[in-house]
N, C-alpha and C positions, 0 to 999 in steps of 0.2 A: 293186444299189446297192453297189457299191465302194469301199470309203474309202483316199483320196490320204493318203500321211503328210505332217503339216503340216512345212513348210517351214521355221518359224521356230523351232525345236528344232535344239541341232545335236548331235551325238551323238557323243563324241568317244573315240577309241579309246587303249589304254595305250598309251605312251611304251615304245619298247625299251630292255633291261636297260640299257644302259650311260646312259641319260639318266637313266634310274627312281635310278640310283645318286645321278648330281648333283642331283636335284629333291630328295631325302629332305635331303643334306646342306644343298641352301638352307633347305629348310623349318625342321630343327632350328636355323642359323645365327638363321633369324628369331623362332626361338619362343625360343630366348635371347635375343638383343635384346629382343623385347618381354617376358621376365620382367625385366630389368634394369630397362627403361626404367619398370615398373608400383612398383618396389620405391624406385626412385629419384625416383616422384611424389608414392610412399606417405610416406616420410621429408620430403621438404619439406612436406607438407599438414601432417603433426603438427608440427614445427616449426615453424610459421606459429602453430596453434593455441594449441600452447607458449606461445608468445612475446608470443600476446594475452593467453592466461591469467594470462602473469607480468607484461605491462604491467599488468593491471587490479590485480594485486594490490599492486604496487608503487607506482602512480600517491598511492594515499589516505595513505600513509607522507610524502610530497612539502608536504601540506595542512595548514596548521596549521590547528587544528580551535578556536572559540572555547568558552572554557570558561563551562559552566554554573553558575549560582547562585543557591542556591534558600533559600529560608528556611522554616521550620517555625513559623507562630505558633503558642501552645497553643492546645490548642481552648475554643470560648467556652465560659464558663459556664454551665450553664442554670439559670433562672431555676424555682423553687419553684411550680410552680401551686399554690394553695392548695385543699383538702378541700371539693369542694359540701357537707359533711354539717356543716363549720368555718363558713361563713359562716352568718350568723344572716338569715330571710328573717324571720321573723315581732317582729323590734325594730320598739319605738317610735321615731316621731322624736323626737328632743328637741326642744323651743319654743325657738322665738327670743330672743335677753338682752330685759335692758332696755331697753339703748340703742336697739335697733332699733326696739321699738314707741315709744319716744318719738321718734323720731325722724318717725314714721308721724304722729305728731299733730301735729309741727311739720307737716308735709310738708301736711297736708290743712286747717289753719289757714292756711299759705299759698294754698293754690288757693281758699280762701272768701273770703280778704279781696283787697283789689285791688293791694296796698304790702304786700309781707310783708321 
């Protein structure tokens, strides 16, 4: 069993001296140009950045901004809760006047008679 070398490989041999000369100097031609062209992308890209950074900072300078006003009422008073031990639980009521029980005996001489 023999093995055919594949086909689709191509194997390419060096370039004689006097080409090898012109290939080196394209190659650095190119590898200068693309340092340029990488240095020349780098600069606009932050320029661009720049230039949003300083639109956004300059933008709110443009804005008149309405002004706030605020008031301070004092704060409320608080109200005295008065001492459980201050209130008296065990007072008498005091009895109703006079006026009111006579008034009770008008009141109930009218509902006995029929015309009061």
């Amino acid at each position: 069993m023999s093995r055919q070398p594949d086909s689709r490989f191509y194997i390419a041999e060096a370039p004689p001296p006097a080409q090898l000369e012109k290939l080196e100097m394209l190659v650095a031609r190119q590898r200068k140009q693309d340092s340029v062209q990488s240095i020349v992308s780098a600069v606009i890209v932050v320029a661009m950045i720049g230039a949003i950074l300083a639109l956004i900072a300059v933008l709110p300078s443009f804005r008149e901004a309405d002004t706030l006003v605020t008031y301070q009422a004092p704060p409320p008073l608080e109200e005295e809760v008065p001492d459980p031990r201050k209130i008296s639980t065990g007072g008498r009521p005091k009895p109703a006047g006079a006026s009111s029980s006579m008034a009770r005996v008008i009141a109930l001489k009218c509902l006995t008679k029929a015309n009061c």
